[in-house]
C-alpha positions as CSV (number, residue, x, y, z in Angstrom):
1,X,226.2,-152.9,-47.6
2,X,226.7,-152.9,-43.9
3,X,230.0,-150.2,-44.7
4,X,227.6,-147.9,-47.0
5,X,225.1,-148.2,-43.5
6,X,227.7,-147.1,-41.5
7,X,229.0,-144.2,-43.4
8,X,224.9,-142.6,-43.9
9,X,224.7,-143.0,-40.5
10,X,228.0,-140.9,-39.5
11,X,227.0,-138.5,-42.2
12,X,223.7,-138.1,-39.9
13,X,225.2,-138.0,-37.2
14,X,228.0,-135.2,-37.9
15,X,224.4,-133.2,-39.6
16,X,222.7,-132.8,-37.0
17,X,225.7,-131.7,-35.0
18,X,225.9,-129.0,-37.5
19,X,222.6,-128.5,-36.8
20,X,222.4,-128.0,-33.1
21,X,225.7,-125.8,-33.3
22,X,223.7,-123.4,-35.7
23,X,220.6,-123.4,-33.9
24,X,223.0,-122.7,-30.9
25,X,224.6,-119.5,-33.1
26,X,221.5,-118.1,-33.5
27,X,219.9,-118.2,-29.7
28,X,223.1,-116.3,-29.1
29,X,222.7,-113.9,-32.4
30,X,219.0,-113.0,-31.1
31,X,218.6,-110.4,-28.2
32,X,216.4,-111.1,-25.2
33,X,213.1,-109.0,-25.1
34,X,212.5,-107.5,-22.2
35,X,209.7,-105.6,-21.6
36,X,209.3,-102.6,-18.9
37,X,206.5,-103.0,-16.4
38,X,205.0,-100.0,-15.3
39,X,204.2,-101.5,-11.7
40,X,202.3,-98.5,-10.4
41,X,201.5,-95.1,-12.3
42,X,201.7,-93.3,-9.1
43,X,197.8,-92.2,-9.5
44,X,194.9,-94.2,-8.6
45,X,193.4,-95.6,-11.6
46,X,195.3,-92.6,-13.8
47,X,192.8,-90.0,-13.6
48,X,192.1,-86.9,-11.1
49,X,190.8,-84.0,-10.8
50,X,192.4,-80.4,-10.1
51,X,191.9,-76.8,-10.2
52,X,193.8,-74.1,-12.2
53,X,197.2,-73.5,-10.4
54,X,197.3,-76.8,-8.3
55,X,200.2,-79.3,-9.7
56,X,200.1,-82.8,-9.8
57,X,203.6,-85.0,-9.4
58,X,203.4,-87.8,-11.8
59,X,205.8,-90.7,-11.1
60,X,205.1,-93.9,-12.0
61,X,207.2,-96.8,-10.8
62,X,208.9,-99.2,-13.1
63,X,210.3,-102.7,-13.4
64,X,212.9,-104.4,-16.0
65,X,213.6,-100.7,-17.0
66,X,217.3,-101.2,-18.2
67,X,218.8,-98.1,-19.1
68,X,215.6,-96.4,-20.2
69,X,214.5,-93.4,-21.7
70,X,211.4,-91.3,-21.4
71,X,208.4,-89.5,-23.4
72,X,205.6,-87.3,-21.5
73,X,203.1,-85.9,-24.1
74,X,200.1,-83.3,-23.0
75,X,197.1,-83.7,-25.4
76,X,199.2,-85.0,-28.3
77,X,202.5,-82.4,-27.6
78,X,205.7,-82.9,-26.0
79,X,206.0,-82.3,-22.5
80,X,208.9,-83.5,-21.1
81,X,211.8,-86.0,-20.9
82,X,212.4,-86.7,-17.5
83,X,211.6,-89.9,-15.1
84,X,208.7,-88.0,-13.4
85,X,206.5,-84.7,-14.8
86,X,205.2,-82.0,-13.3
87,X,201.4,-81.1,-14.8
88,X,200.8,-77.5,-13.4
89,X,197.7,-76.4,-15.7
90,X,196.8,-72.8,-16.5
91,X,193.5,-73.5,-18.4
92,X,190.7,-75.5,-17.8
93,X,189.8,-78.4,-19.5
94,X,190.3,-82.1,-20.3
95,X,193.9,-83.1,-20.6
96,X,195.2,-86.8,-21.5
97,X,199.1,-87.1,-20.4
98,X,201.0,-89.9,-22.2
99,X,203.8,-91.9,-20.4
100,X,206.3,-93.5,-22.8
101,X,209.2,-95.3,-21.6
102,X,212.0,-97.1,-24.1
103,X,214.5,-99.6,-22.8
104,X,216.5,-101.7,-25.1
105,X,214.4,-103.3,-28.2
106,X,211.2,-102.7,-25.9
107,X,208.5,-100.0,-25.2
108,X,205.3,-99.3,-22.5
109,X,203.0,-97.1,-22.3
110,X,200.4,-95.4,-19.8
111,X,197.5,-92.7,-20.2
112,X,197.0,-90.7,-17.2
113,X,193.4,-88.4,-17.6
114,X,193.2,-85.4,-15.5
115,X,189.9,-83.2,-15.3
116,X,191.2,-79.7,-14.7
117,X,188.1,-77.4,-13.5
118,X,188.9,-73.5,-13.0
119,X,190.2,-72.0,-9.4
120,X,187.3,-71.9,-7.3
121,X,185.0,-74.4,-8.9
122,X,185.3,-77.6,-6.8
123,X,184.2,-76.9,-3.7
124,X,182.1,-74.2,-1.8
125,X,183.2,-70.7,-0.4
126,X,182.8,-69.2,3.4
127,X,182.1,-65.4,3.5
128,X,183.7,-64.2,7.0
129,X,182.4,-61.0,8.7
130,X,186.2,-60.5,9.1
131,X,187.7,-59.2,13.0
132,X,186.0,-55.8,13.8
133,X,189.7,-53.4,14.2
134,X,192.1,-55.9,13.2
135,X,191.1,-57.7,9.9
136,X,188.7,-56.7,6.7
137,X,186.3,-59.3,6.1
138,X,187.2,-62.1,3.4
139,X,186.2,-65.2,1.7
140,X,187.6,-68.3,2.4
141,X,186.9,-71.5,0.2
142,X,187.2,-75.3,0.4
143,X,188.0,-77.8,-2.2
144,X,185.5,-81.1,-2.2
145,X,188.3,-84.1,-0.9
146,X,190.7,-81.8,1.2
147,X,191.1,-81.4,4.9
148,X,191.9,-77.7,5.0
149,X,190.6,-74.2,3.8
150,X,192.1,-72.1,1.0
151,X,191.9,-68.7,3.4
152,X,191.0,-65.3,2.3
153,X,190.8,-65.8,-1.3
154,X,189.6,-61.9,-2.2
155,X,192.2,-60.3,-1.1
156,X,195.1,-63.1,-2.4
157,X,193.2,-62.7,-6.1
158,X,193.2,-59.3,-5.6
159,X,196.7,-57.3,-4.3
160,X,195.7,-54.1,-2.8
161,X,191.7,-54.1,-2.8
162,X,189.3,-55.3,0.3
163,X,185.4,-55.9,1.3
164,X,184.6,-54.3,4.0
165,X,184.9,-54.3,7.4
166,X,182.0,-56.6,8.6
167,X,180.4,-58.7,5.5
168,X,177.7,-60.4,6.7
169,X,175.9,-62.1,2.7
170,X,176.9,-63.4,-0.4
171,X,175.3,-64.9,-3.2
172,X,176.3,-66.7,-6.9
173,X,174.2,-65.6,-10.1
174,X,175.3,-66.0,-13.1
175,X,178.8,-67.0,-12.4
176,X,179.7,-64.0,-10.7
177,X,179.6,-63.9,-6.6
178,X,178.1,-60.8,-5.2
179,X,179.6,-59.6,-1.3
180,X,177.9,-57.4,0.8
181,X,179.8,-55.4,3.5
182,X,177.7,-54.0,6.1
183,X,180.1,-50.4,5.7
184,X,181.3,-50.4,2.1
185,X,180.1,-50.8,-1.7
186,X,178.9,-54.0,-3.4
187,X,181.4,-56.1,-4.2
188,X,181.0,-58.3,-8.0
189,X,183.5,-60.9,-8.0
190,X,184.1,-63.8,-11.2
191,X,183.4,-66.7,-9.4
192,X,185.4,-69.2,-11.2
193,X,188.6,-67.2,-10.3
194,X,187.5,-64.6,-7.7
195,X,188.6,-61.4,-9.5
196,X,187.0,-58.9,-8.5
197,X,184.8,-57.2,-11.9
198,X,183.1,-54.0,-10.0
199,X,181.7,-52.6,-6.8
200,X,179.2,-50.0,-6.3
201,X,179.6,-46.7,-4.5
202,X,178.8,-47.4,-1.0
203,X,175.3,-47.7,-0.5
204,X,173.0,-45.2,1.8
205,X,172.4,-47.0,4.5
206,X,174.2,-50.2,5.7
207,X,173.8,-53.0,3.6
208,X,172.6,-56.4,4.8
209,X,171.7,-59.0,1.9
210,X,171.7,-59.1,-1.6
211,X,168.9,-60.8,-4.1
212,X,169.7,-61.0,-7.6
213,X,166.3,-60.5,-9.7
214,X,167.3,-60.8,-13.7
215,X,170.4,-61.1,-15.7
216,X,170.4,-56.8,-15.4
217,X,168.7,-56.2,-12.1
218,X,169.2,-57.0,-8.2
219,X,167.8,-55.9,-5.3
220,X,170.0,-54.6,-1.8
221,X,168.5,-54.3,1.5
222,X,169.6,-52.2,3.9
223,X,168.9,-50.8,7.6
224,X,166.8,-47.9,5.4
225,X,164.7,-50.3,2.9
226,X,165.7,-51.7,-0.6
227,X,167.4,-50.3,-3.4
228,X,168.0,-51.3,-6.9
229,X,170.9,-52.4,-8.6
230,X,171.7,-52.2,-11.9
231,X,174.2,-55.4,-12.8
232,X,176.5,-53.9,-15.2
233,X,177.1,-50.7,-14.4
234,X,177.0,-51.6,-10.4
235,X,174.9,-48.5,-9.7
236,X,172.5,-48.4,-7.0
237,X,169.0,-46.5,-7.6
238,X,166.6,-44.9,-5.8
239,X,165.1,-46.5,-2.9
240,X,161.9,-48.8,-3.2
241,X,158.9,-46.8,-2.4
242,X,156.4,-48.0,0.9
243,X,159.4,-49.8,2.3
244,X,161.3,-47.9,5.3
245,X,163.5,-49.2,8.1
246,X,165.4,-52.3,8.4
247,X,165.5,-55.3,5.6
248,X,167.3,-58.4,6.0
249,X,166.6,-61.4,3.6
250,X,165.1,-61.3,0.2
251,X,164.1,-64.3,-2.0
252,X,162.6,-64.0,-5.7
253,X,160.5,-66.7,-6.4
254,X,158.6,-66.6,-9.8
255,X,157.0,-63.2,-10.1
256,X,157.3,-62.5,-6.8
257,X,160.4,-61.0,-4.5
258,X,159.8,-61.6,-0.6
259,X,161.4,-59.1,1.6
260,X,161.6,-59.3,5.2
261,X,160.9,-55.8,7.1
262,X,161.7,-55.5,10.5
263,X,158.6,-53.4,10.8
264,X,156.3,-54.3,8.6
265,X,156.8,-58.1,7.9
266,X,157.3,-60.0,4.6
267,X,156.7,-57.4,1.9
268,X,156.0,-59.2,-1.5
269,X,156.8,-57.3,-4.2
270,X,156.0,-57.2,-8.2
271,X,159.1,-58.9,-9.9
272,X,159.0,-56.9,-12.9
273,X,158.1,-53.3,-11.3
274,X,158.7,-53.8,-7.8
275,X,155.2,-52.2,-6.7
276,X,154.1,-54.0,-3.4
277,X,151.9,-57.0,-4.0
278,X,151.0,-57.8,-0.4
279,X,152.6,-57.4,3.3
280,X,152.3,-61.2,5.2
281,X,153.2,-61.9,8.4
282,X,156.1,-60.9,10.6
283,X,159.1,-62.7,10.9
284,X,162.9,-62.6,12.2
285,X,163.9,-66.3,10.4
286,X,164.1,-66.8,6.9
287,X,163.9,-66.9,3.9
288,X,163.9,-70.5,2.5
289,X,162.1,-72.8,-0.4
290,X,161.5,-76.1,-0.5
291,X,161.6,-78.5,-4.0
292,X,157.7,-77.9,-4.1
293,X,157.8,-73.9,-4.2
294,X,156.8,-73.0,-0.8
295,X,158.6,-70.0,1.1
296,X,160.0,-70.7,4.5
297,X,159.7,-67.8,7.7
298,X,159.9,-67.7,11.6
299,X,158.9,-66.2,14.2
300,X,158.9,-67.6,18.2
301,X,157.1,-70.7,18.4
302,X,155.7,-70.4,14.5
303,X,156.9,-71.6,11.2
304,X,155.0,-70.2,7.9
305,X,154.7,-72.1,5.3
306,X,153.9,-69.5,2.4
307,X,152.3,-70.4,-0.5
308,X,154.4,-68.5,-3.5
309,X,151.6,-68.3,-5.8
310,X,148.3,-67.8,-3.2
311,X,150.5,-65.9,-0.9
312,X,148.6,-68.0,1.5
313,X,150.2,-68.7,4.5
314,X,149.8,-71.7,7.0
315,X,151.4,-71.7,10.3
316,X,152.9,-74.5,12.2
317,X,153.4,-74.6,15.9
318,X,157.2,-75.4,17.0
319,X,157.9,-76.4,20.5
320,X,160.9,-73.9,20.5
321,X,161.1,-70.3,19.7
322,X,163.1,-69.2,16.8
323,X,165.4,-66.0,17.0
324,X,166.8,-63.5,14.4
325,X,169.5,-61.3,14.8
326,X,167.8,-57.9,13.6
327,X,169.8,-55.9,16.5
328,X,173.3,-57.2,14.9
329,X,171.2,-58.9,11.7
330,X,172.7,-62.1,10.1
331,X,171.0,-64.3,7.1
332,X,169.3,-66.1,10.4
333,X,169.6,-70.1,10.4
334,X,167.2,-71.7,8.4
335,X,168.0,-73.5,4.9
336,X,165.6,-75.7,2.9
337,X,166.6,-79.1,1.0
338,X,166.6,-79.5,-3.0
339,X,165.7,-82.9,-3.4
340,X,163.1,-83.4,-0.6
341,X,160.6,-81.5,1.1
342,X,162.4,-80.5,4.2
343,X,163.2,-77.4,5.9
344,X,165.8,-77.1,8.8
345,X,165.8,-74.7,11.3
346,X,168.0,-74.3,14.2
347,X,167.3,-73.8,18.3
348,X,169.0,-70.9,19.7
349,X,169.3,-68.1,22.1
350,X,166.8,-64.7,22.1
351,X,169.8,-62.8,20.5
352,X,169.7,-65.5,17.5
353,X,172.9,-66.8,18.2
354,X,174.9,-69.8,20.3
355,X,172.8,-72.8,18.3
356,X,173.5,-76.1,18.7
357,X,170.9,-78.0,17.6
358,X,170.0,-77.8,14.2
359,X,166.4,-79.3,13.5
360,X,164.9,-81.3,10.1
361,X,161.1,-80.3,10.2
362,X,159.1,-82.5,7.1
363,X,155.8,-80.7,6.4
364,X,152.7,-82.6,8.1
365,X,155.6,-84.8,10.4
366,X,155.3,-83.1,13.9
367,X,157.2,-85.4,15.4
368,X,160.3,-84.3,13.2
369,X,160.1,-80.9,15.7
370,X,161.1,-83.1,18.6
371,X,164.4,-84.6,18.0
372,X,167.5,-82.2,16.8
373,X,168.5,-84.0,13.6
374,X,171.9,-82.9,14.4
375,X,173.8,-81.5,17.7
376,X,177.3,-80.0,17.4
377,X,179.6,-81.2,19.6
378,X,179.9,-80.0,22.5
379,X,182.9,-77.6,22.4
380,X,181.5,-76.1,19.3
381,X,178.6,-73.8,19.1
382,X,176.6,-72.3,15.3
383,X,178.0,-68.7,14.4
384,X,176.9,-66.4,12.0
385,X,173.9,-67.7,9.5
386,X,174.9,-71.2,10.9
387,X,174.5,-73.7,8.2
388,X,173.4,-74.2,4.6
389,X,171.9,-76.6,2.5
390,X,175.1,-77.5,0.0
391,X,172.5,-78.4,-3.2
392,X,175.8,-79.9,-5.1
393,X,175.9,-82.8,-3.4
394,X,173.0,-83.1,-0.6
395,X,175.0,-82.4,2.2
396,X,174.2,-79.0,5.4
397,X,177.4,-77.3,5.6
398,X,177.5,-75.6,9.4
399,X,180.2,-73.2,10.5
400,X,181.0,-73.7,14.4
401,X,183.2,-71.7,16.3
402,X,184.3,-72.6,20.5
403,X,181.8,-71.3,23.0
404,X,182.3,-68.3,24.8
405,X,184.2,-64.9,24.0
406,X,187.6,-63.5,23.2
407,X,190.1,-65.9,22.2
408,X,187.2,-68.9,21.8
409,X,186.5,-67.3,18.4
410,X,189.8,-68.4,17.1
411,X,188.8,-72.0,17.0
412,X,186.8,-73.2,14.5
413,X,185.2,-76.0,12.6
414,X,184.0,-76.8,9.3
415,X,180.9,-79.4,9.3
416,X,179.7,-81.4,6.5
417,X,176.6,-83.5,7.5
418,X,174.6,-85.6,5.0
419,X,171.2,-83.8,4.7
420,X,169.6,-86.9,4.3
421,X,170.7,-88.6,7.6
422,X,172.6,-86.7,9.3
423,X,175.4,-87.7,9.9
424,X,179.0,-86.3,9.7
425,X,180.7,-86.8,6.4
426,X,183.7,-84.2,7.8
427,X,184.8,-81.9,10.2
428,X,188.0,-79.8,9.9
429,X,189.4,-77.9,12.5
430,X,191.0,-74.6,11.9
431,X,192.0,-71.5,13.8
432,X,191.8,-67.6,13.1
433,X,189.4,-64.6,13.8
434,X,187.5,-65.5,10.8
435,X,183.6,-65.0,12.5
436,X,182.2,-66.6,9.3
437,X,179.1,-65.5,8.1
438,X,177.7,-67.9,5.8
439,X,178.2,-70.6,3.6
440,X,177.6,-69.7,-0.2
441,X,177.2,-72.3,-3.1
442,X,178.0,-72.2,-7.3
């Protein structure tokens, strides 16, 4: 008994020998997994936004990559094979790039979404008067989130043709940008890519601003009154009857058009047949409208408030004067708020120019009159229309150039302020004879 003990218990014992040299077979029969990390995709949170043209470097960073291979796919469709890609986009649109990379027995993954908007969607555009002799006016444009502007933008989209030589207006309707040149034709440009689509013979008389009335109608003024414009041929008509002399800014508000003469005030004419309704009061600032539909206008220490159904107007005192530019004319420096009832207006000079001080004035609040709710630095001084109200994200875009003459025109300074406290989201530097005229929205 104690021998047949013995030998079950050597039998046991050489078993699980067997055993443990099998088991140890097998752990070096079976391949170690090892997984590539994607550490960092090289893009905050994968996603971005670009325009049409710009190119993104995508290069994520890996770990336990052991002689890997790689997989980029564009919206479902091969792309690439390389460590890194290149995304350069040539349409618009919403594009999901997939990241695959293979090492050994093992594979990752990573989805990188980038919003591609078209050329000159994603940000804001700068018409320049241009230097008088030397350089045609242009538009320049900046892209929301970059420190720099994308400089004259006409004339780069389009080899070989030019505004004029002093534009002084634009305006977006319809997803086209309309450019006035004080000394040359209409100017339509696409305003997603900035090609231009047609220009008018040049007008009559020197143009000054542009007002867009319907999808087939807009209105020009000039140092001789207004004049038609028919929007898809780009021909100008005959000249508005009862108004003569010099015309700066128009609005169209309902079934009304506010015109501001020189001689004979704000004109209000008939929408539909452009008879004149009613001549208000004079004014050299304007034209702006507030959220609740009233029309904005200056003149020395007034402000009207105009009613744009009434035509009523009421008058508020200002403890400044306020100066337009009829002798050289600009769009003046007054812009009015979309999301609150506020108006702002800017202190300057008798010749309309050399601001500073740009003032937030909320109807019935006096007191608003008395403190500037924002003052430029001090080597920097408003040129040109001055500032806008930026309606895309509640901001007052101001264009500032150096004080003084001559070469203190080359330096210049984009300003972003927050419209609702003023202060500065940005400021960028840059140099040129730009002399920028105003600030224009999509």
């Amino acid at each position: 008994m104690r021998r047949f003990t013995c030998r079950l218990q050597q039998l046991f014992l050489l078993a699980a020998a067997a055993l443990l040299t099998f088991s140890a077979c097998q752990k070096d029969n079976v391949a170690e997994v090892v997984i590539p990390v994607i550490s960092n995709p090289g893009l905050k949170d994968g996603k971005d936004t670009i325009a049409v043209g710009e190119t993104r470097v995508l290069r994520p960073q890996l770990v336990n990559a052991k002689e890997p291979t790689f997989l980029w796919l564009v919206n479902g469709v091969t792309a690439g094979t390389d460590s890194t890609y290149t995304f350069t986009p040539t349409a618009a649109g919403d594009y999901t790039i997939s990241f695959k990379v293979s090492a050994g027995n093992s594979l990752n993954s990573y989805f990188y979404r980038i919003k591609v908007t078209d050329k000159y969607d994603n940000g804001f555009f700068i018409v320049n008067e241009g230097w008088f002799g030397h350089d045609k006016a242009d538009v320049n444009f900046y892209r929301y989130g970059e420190d720099t502007l994308h400089r004259n933008i006409f004339q780069r989209e389009n080899p070989g043709k030019t505004l004029g030589n002093t534009a002084g207006y634009g305006t977006v309707f319809n997803n086209r940008i309309y450019l006035v040149s004080k000394d040359a034709p209409l100017v339509v440009a696409d305003v997603h890519s900035m090609k231009e689509v047609g220009r008018t013979a040049p007008p009559p008389a020197m143009a000054n601003a542009f007002c867009p009335v319907n999808n087939s109608t807009g209105l020009l003024s000039t140092t001789d009154g207004v004049y038609p414009v028919d929007l898809g041929a780009f021909t100008i008509g005959a000249k508005i009857a009862g108004i003569d002399g010099q015309v700066g800014g128009m609005l169209k508000a309902g079934n009304y058009v506010f015109v501001m003469s020189q001689s004979a005030g704000i004109v209000v004419l008939n929408a539909s047949n452009f008879s004149i309704v009613s001549t208000l009061v004079k004014a050299d600032v304007g034209l702006a409208r507030t959220p609740d539909g009233t029309i904005w206008a200056g003149e020395g220490q007034h402000l009207y408030a105009i009613n744009p159904t009434s035509l009523a107007v009421n008058t508020i005192a200002l403890p400044f004067p306020l100066y337009g530019a009829w002798g050289a004319w600009n769009a003046t420096m007054i812009t009015a708020s979309t999301v609150e009832n506020a108006v702002f207006i800017a202190k300057t000079n008798d010749w309309g120019i050399n601001g500073k001080q740009i003032f937030k004035y909320l109807p019935g609040n006096a007191a608003s009159l008395q403190t500037p709710f924002i003052t430029l630095p001090a080597d920097r001084e408003l040129y040109g229309a001055g500032f806008r109200y930026n309606p895309a994200n509640n901001t007052l875009v101001a264009t500032g150039v150096e004080p003084g003459y001559g070469t203190h025109f080359e330096k210049n300074t984009l300003f972003i302020y927050n419209a609702s406290t003023g202060a500065v989201v940005k400021s960028i530097p840059y140099t040129g004879y730009f002399f920028p005229a105003i600030p224009v929205f999509n």
